[in-house]
KEMARLO-671563 format. One record per residue (C-alpha): residue number from 1; x, y, z. Coordinates in steps of 0.25 Angstrom, whole numbers, padded with zeros to 4 digits. Each point is the difference from the previous one (the first is absolute). Layout:
N
{nr: NUM	px: X	py: Y	pz: Z}
...
END
This chain:
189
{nr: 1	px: -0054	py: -0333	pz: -0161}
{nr: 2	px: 0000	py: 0013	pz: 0006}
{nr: 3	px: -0001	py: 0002	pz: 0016}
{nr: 4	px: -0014	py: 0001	pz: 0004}
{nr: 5	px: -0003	py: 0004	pz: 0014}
{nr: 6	px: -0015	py: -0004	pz: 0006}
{nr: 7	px: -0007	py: 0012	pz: 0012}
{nr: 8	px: -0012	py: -0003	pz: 0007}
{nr: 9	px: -0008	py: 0012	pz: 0003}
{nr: 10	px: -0004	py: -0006	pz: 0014}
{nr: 11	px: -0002	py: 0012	pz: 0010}
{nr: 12	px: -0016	py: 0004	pz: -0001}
{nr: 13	px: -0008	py: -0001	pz: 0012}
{nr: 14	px: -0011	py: -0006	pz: -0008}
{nr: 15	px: -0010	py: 0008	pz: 0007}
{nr: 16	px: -0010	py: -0006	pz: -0007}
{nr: 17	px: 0005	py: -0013	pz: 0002}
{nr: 18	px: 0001	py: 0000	pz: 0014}
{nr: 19	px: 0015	py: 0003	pz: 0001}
{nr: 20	px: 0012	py: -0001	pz: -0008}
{nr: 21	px: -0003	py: -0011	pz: -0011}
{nr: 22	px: 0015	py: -0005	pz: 0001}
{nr: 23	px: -0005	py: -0006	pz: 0013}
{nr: 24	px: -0012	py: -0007	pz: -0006}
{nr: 25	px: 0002	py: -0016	pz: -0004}
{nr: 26	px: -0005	py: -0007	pz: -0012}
{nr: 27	px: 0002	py: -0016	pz: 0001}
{nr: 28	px: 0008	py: 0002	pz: 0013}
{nr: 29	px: 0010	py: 0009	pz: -0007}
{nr: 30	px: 0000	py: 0015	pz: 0002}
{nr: 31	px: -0001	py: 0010	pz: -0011}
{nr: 32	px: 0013	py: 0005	pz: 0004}
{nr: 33	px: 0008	py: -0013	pz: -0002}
{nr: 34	px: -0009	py: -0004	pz: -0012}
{nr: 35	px: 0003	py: 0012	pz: -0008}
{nr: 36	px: 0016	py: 0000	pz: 0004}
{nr: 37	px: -0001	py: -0014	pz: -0004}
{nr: 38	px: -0006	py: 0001	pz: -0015}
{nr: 39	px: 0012	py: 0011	pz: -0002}
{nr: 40	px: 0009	py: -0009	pz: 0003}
{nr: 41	px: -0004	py: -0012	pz: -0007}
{nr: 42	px: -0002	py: 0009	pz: -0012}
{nr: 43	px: 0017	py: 0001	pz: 0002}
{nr: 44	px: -0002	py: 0014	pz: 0005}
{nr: 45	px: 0012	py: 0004	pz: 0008}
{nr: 46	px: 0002	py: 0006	pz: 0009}
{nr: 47	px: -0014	py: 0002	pz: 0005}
{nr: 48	px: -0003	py: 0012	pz: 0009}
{nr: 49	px: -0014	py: 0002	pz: 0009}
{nr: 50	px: -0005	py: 0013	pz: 0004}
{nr: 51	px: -0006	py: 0001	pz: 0013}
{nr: 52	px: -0008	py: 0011	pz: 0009}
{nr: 53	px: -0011	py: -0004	pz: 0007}
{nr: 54	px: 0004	py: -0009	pz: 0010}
{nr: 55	px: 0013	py: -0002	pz: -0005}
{nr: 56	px: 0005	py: -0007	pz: 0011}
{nr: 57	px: -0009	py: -0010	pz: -0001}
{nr: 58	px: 0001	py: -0002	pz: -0012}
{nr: 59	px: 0016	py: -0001	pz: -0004}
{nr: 60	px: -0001	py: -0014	pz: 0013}
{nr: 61	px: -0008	py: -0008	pz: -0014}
{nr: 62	px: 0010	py: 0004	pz: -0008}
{nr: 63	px: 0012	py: -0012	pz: -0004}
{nr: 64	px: 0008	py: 0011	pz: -0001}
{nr: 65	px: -0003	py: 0012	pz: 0008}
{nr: 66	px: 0013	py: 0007	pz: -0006}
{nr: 67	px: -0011	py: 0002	pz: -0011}
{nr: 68	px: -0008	py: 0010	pz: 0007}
{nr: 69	px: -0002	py: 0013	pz: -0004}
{nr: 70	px: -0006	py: 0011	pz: 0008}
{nr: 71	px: -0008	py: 0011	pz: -0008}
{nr: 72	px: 0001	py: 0009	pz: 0015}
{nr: 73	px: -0010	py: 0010	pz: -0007}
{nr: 74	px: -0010	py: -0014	pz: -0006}
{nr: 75	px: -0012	py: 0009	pz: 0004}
{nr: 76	px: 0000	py: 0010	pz: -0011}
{nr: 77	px: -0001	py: -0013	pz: -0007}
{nr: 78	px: 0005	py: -0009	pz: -0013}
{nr: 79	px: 0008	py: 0008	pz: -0004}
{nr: 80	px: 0008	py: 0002	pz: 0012}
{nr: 81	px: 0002	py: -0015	pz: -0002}
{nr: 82	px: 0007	py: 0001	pz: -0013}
{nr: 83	px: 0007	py: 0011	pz: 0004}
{nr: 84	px: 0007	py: -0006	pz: 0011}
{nr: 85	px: 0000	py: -0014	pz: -0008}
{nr: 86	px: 0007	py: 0006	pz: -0013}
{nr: 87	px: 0010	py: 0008	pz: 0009}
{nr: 88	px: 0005	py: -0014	pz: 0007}
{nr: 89	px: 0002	py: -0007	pz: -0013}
{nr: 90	px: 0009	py: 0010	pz: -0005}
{nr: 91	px: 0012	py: -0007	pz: 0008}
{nr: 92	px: -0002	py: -0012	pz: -0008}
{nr: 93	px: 0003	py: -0005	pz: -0014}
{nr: 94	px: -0014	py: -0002	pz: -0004}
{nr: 95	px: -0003	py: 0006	pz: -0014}
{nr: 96	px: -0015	py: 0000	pz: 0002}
{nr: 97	px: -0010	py: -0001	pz: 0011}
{nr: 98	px: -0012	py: -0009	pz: 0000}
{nr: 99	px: -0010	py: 0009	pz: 0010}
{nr: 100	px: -0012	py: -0009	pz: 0005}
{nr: 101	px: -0010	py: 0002	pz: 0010}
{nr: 102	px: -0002	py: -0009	pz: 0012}
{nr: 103	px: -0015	py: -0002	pz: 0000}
{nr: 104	px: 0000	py: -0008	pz: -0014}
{nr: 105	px: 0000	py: -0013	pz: 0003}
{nr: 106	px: -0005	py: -0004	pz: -0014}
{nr: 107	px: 0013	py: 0004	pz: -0006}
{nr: 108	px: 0011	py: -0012	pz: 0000}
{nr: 109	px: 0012	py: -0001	pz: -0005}
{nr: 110	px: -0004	py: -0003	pz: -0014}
{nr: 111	px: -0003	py: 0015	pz: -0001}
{nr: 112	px: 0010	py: 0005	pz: 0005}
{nr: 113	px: 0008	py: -0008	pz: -0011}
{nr: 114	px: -0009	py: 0003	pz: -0010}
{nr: 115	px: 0001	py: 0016	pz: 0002}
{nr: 116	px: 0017	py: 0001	pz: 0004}
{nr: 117	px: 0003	py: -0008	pz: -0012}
{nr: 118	px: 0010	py: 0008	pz: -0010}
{nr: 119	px: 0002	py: 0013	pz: 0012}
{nr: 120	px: 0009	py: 0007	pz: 0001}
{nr: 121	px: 0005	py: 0015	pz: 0006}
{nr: 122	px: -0010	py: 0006	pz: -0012}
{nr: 123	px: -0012	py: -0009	pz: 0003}
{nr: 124	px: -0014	py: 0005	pz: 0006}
{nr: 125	px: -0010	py: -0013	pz: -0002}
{nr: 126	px: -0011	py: -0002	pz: 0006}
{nr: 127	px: -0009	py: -0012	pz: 0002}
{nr: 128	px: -0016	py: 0000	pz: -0006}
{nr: 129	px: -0012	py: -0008	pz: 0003}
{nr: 130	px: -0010	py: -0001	pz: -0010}
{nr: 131	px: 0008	py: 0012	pz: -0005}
{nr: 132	px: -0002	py: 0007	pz: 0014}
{nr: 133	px: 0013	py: 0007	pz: 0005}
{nr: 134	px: 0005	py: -0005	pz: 0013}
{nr: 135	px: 0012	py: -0006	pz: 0008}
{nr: 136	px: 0011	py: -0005	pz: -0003}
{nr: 137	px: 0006	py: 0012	pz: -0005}
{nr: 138	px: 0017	py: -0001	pz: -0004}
{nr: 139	px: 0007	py: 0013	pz: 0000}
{nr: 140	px: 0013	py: 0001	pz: -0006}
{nr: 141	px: 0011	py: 0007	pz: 0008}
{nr: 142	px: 0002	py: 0011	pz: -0009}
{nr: 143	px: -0014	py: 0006	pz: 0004}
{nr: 144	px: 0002	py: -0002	pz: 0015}
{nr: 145	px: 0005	py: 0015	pz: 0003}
{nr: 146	px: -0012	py: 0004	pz: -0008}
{nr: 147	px: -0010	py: -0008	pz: 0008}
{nr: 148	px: 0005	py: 0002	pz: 0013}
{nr: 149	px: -0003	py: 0014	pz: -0002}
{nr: 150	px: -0013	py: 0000	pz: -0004}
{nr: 151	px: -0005	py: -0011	pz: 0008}
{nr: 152	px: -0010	py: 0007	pz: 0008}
{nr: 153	px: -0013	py: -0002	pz: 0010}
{nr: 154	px: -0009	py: -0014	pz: -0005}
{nr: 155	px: 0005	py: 0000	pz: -0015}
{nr: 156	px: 0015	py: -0006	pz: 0001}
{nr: 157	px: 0003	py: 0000	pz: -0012}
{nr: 158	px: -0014	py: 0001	pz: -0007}
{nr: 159	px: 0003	py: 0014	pz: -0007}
{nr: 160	px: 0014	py: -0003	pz: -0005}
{nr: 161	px: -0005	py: -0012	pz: -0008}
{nr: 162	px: -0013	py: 0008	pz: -0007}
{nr: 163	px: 0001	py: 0002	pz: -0012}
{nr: 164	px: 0015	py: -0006	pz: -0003}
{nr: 165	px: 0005	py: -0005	pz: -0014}
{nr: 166	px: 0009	py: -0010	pz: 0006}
{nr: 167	px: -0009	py: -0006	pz: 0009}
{nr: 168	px: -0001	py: -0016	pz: -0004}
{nr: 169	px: -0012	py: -0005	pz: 0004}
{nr: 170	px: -0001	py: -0015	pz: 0005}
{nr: 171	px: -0013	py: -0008	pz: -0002}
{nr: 172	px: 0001	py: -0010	pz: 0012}
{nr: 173	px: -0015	py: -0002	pz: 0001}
{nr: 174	px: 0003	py: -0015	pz: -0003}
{nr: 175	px: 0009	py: -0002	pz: 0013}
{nr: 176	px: -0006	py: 0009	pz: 0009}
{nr: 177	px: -0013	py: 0008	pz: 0005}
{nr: 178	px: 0009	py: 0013	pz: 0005}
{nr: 179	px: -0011	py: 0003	pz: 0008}
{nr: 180	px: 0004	py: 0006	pz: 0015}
{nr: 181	px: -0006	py: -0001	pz: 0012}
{nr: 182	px: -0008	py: 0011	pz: 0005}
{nr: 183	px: -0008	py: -0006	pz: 0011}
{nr: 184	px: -0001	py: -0013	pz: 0008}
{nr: 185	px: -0012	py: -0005	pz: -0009}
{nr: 186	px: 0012	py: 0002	pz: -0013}
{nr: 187	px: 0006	py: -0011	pz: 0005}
{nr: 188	px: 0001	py: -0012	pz: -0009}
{nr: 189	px: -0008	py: -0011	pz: 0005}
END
């Protein structure tokens, strides 16, 4: 099985949250360490977090704080998250990239599973909810260059994926809601 690396897009300020959504806590876990902890037990490796707002903060939850990532320019938004996630993993030996977003507390590693089986460098899958596009996305390393430099404002790597051939979508709407977290009231109950 090829090497699959998992990144947590973590650096938002959530402002219509409240604050950065990587410091909220669901069942006495933080968002943060919930989504880097479905990565890993879905056998993603390494596993990478992006952080902006608050980074500081942040990186103290990590287990591992050598998995932080700063996107310095996080304010333009997602995209500046994969850029700067993308660019970190290039010094592993990771044939692909699971990209996951850290207000999804819905998603467990079932779905991650379920969407990284079979990658490899050439894959671009996505996971589907009642056949609604969402996240986990699993980008193979062949197309990070591309990404990276198109990855712009809000859209990460929306525009990139519209319209692809290749693209593999995943239903997961058995293991999962994929809905995120906008608000404090989005929180499950």
């Amino acid at each position: 099985m090829a090497e699959v690396a998992g990144l947590v897009l973590a650096a938002g300020a959530g402002r219509r949250f409240g604050g950065p959504k990587a410091l909220a806590v669901l069942d006495g876990e933080p968002f943060v360490v919930r989504a880097s902890r479905v990565l890993a037990d879905a056998g993603c490796a390494p596993v990478r977090v992006v952080l902006g707002a608050s980074a500081a903060e942040v990186r103290t939850l990590l287990p591992d704080p050598e998995a932080a990532v700063v996107a310095e320019d996080w304010e333009s938004g997602m995209g500046a998250s994969l850029r700067a996630g993308l660019r970190a993993l290039t010094g592993t030996d990771a044939e692909a990239a699971v990209v996951h977003l850290v207000d999804l507390p819905g998603v467990g590693a079932e779905v991650v599973r379920r969407v990284v089986a079979g990658a490899d460098e050439s894959t671009v899958a996505r996971a589907t909810y009642q056949g609604v596009p969402g996240h986990p996305v699993v980008l193979g390393r062949r197309w990070w260059p591309e990404i990276v430099a198109g990855a712009s404002g809000d859209k990460g790597a929306r525009d990139w994926l519209k319209g692809r051939q290749d693209l593999r979508l995943v239903e997961c709407g058995d293991l999962g809601t994929g809905h995120d977290v906008d608000r404090r009231e989005d929180l499950p109950g």
